[in-house]
C-alpha positions as CSV (number, residue, x, y, z in Angstrom):
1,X,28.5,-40.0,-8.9
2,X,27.0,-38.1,-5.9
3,X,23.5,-38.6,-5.5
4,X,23.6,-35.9,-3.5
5,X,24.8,-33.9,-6.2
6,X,22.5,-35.5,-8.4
7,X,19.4,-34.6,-6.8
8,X,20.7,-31.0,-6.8
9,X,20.9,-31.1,-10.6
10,X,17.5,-32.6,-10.6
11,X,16.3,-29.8,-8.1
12,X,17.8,-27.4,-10.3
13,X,16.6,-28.2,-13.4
14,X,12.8,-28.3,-12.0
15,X,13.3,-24.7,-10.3
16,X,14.7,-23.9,-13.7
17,X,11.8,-24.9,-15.7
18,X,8.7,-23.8,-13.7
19,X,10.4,-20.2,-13.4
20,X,11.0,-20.1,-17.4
21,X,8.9,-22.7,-19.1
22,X,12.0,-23.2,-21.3
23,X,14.1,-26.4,-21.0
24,X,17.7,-26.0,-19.2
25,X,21.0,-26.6,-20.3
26,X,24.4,-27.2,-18.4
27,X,25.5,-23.8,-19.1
28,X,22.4,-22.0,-17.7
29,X,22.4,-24.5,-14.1
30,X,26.3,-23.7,-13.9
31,X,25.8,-20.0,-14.2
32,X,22.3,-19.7,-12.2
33,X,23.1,-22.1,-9.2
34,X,26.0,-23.2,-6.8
35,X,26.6,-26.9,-7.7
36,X,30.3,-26.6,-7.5
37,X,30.8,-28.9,-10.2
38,X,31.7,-27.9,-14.1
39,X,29.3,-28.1,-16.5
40,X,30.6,-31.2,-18.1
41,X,30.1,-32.8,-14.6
42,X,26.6,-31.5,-14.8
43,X,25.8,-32.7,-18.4
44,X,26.7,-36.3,-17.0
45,X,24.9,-35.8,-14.2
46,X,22.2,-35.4,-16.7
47,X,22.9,-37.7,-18.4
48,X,22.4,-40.4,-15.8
49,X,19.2,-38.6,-14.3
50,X,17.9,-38.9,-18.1
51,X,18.4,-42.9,-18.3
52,X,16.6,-43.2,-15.1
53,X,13.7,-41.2,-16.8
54,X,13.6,-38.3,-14.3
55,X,14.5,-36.2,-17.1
56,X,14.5,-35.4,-20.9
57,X,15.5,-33.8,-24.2
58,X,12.4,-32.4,-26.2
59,X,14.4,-32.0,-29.2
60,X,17.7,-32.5,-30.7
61,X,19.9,-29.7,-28.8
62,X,17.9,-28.6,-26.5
63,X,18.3,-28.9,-22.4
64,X,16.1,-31.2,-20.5
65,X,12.7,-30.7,-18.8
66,X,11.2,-32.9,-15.7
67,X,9.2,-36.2,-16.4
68,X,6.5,-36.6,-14.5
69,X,8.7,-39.1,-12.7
70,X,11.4,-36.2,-11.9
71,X,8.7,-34.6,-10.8
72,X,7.7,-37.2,-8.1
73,X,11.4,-37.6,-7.3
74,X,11.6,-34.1,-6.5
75,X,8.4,-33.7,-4.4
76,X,9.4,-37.1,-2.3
77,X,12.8,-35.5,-1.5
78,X,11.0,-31.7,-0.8
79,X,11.3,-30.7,2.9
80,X,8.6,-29.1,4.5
81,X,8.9,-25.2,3.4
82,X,7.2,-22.7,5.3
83,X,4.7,-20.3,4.1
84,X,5.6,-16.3,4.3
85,X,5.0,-14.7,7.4
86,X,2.7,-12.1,5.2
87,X,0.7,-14.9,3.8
88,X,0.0,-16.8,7.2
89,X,-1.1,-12.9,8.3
90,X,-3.6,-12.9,5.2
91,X,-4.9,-16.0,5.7
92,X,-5.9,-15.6,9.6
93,X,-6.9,-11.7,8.7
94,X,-9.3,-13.4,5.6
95,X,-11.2,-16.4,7.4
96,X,-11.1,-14.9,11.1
97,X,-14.1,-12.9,9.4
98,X,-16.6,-15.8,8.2
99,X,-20.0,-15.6,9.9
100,X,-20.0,-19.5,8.9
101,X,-19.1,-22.9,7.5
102,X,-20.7,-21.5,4.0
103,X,-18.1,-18.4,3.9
104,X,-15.2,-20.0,5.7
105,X,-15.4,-22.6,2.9
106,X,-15.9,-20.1,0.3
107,X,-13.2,-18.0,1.5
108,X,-10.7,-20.5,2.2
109,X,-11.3,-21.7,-1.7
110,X,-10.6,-18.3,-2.7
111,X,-7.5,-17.4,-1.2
112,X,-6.2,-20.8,-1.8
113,X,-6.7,-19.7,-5.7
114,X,-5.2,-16.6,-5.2
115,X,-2.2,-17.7,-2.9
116,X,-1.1,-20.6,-5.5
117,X,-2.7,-19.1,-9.1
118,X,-4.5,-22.6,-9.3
119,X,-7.5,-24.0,-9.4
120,X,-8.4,-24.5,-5.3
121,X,-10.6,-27.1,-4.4
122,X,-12.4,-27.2,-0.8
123,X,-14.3,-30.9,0.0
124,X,-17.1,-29.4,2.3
125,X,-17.2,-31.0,5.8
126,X,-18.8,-34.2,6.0
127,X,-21.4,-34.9,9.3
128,X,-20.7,-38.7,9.1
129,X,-17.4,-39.0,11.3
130,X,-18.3,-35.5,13.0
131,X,-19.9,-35.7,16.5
132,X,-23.0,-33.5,17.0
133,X,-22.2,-30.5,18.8
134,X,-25.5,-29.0,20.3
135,X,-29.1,-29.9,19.1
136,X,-31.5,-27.4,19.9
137,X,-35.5,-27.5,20.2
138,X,-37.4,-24.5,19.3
139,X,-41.3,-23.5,19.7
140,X,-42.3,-22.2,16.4
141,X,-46.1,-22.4,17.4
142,X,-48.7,-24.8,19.8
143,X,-47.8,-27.9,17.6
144,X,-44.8,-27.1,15.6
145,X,-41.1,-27.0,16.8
146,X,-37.7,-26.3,14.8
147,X,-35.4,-28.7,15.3
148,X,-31.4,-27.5,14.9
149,X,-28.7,-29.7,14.9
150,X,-24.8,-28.4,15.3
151,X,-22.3,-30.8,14.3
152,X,-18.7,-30.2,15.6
153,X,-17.2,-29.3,12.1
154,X,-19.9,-26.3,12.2
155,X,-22.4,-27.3,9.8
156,X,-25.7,-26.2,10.8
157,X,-28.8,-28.8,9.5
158,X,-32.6,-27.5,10.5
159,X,-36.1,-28.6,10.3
160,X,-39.9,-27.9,11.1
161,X,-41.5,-30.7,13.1
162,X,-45.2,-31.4,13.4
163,X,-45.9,-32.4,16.9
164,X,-49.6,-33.8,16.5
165,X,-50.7,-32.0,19.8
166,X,-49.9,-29.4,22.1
167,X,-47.3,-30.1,24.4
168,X,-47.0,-27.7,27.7
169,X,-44.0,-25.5,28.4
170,X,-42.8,-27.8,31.3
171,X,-42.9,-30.3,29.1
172,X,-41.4,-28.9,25.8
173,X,-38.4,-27.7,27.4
174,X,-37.7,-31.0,29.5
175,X,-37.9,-32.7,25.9
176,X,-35.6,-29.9,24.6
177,X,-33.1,-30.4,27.5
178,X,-33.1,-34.4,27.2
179,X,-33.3,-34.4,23.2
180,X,-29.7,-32.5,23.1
181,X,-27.9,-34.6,26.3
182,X,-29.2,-37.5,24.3
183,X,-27.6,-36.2,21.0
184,X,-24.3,-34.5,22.2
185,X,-21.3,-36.2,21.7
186,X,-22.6,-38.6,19.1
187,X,-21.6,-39.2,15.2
188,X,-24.3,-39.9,13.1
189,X,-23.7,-43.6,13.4
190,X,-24.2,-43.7,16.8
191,X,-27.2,-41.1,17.0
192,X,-30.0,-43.2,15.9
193,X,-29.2,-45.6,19.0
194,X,-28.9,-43.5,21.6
195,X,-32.4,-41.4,20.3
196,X,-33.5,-44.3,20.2
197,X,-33.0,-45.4,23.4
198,X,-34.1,-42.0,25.1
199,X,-37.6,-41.7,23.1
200,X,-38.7,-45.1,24.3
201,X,-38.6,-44.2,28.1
202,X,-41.5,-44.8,29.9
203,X,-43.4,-41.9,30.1
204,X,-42.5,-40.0,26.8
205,X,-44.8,-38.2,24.8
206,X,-45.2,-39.5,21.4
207,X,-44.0,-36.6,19.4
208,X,-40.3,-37.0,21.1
209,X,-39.8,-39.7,18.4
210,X,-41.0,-37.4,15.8
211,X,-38.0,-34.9,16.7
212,X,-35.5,-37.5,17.7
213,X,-35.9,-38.5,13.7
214,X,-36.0,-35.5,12.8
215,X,-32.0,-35.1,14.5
216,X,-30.8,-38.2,12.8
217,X,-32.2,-36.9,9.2
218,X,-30.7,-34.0,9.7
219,X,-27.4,-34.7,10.6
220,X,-27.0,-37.5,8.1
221,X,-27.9,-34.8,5.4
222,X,-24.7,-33.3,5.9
223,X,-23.1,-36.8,3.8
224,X,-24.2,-35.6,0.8
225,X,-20.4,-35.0,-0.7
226,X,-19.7,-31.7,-2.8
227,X,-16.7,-29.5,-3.8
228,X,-16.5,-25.9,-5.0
229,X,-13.8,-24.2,-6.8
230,X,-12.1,-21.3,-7.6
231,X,-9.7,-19.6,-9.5
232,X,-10.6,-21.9,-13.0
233,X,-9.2,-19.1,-15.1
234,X,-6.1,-19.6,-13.9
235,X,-5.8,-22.6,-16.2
236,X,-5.5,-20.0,-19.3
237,X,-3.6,-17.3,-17.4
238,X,-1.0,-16.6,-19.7
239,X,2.5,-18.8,-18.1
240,X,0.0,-21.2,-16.6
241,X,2.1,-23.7,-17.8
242,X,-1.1,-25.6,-19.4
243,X,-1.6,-26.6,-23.4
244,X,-4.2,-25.0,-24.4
245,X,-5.7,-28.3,-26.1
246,X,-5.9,-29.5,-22.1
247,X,-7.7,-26.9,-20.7
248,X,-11.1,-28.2,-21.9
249,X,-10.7,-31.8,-20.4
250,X,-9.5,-30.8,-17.6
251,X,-12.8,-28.4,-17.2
252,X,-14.7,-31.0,-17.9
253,X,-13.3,-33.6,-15.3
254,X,-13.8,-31.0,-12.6
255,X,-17.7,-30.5,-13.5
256,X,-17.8,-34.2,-12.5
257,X,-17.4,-34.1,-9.4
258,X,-17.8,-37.7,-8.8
259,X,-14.1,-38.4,-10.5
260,X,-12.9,-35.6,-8.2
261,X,-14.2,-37.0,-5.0
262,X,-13.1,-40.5,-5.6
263,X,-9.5,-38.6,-5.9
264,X,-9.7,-37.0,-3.1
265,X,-11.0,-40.1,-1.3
266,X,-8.2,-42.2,-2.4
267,X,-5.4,-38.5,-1.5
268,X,-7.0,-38.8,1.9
269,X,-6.6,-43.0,2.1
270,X,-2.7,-42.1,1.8
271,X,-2.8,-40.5,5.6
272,X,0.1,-37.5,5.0
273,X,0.5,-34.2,5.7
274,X,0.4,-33.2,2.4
275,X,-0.6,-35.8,-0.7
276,X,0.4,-35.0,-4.3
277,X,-0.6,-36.6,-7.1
278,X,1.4,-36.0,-10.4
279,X,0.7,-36.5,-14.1
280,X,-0.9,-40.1,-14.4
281,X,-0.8,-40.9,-11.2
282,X,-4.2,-39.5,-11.2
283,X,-5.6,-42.4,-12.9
284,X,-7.8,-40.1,-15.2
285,X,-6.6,-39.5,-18.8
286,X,-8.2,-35.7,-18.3
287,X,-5.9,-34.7,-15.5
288,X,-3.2,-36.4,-17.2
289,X,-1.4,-33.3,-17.5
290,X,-2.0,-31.7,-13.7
291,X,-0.6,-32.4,-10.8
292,X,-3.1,-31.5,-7.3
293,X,-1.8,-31.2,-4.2
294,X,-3.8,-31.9,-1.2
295,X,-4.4,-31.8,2.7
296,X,-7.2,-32.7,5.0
297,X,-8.6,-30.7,7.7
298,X,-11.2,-30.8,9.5
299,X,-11.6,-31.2,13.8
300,X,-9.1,-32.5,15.8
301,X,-8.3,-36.2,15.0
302,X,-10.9,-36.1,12.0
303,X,-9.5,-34.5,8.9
304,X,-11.8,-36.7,7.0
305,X,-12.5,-33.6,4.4
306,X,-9.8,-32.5,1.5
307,X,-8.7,-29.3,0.2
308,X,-6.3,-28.9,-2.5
309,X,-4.9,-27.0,-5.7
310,X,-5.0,-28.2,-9.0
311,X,-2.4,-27.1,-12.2
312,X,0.0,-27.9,-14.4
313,X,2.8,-31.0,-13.6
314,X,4.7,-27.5,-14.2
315,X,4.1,-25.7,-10.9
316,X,5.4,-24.9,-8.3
317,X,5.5,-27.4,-5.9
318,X,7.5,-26.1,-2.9
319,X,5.0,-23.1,-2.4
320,X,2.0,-24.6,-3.7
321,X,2.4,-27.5,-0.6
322,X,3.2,-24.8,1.5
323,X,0.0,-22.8,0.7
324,X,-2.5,-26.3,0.4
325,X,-0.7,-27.3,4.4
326,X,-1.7,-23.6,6.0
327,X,-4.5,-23.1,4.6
328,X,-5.7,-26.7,5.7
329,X,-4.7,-26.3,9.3
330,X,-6.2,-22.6,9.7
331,X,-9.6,-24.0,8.3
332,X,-9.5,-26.7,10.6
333,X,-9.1,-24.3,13.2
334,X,-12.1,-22.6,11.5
335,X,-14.9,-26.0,11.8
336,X,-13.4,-27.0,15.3
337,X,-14.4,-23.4,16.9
């Protein structure tokens, strides 16, 4: 037997059931696609592709349907597809227009919802492997200055600082100037020692430790970890593919975020392009019935942050990894400008 042939049948007969929901029979894959085999060749074909447990028969007479192990088969063997030119177009047009990190995240959930009819899920950037971009010290009165830190993924963390005197403008801006050459360059890690460093110089004014912390709180409050979605109601749009007895676990694991993190987390761990996780494989008996598909992004070298799409082991895979890969590169374009 050809496996070449028989991973078409197995292509076939996934293509088959996401477009119809129904189970597919010799007959229909002889008629619908080019196999240039007869259809007794195809039903031993499926034959040996249902003894391997990529396949099976939900009832006496019926055609066959993926496992969740077909599934996998078929998503190892998937080349990379390309997205439509149109789509690309739509997604450059869309978050080209953000005014920042806050609405290029929101956006990018959005039309990842409305380019896969999922449920889209954007990690937001995370400041602790992101180098700070540009700190900034700002007079906001004799003894008060607001301290502004930009990391390189965008994010933007402020405060209000006491100073405890009244520092002259000579002063405040050679501070200013020495605070951010101090701070540029470095991840949060590394910031506290090189502030460090610079505020005990001989010949510093006390209050230059009080905004030096006030740049490392700041940029580590950009760790705190959250994930916003989109497009939930696509789990009971009619053809979603999903049971409707599912629909309310599924809800439920995606309120708790901290099960959806630690997915992501372990997505990421996997280091490809494009990670999916099918059926079981997500180690939660909620998502049991879902696949997600997921990419990081994030600055060059430091895709430390996921996005992904979420639905039925019945999607469709081929545009859906297509969709989660673009979108993913044009929003790391997005933090790294």
């Amino acid at each position: 037997m050809s496996e070449d042939r028989r991973m078409a049948v197995l292509h076939a007969i996934v293509d088959g059931y996401v477009a119809t929901s129904e189970p597919v029979g010799s007959k229909a894959l002889s008629a619908r696609y080019e196999l240039g085999v007869s259809p007794a060749t195809i039903r031993n074909d499926m034959a040996a592709l249902e003894e391997e447990g990529l396949i099976a028969q939900p009832h006496t007479s019926a055609g066959r349907i993926p496992t969740d192990k077909g599934y996998r088969s078929f998503v190892d063997h998937l080349a990379a597809s390309a997205l439509h030119d149109s789509h690309k177009r739509a997604i450059s047009t869309f978050l080209s227009d953000a005014v920042d990190l806050n609405d290029v995240v929101e956006r990018s959930v959005r039309l990842l919802s409305q380019l896969t009819r999922q449920v889209a899920v954007v990690q937001y950037p995370s400041l602790r492997e992101s180098a700070v971009r540009r700190v900034e010290l700002v007079r906001m009165g004799l003894d008060r200055a607001l301290v502004v830190v930009v990391s390189a993924d965008a994010r933007v963390e402020q405060s209000t600082v006491s100073l405890g005197e009244e520092p002259g403008d000579e002063d405040f801006e050679r501070v200013a100037r020495e605070l951010n050459e101090a701070a540029v360059g470095h991840t949060p890690a590394a910031l506290e020692k090189s502030l460090t460093q610079w505020h005990e110089r001989l010949g510093q004014p006390i209050w230059a430790s009080l905004v030096a912390d006030a740049v490392v709180k700041a940029a580590r409050g950009g760790t705190v970890e959250r994930v916003v979605f989109a497009g939930t109601s696509n789990l009971a749009r009619p053809g979603s593919g999903f049971e409707s007895d599912a629909i309310g676990s599924v809800l439920d694991a995606l309120e708790e975020q901290v099960v959806l993190l630690r997915l992501l987390h372990e997505m990421a761990d996997e280091g490809r392009d494009v990670t999916v996780r099918i059926g079981a494989e997500t180690q939660h008996q909620a998502l049991e019935r879902t696949s997600i598909v997921a990419a990081g992004y994030g600055p060059a070298g430091q895709h430390s942050s996921l996005l992904g799409a979420l639905g039925p082991t019945r999607m469709d895979y081929p545009g859906t990894m297509a969709a989660v890969r673009a979108v993913a590169r044009y929003l790391s374009k997005a933090v790294d400008s």
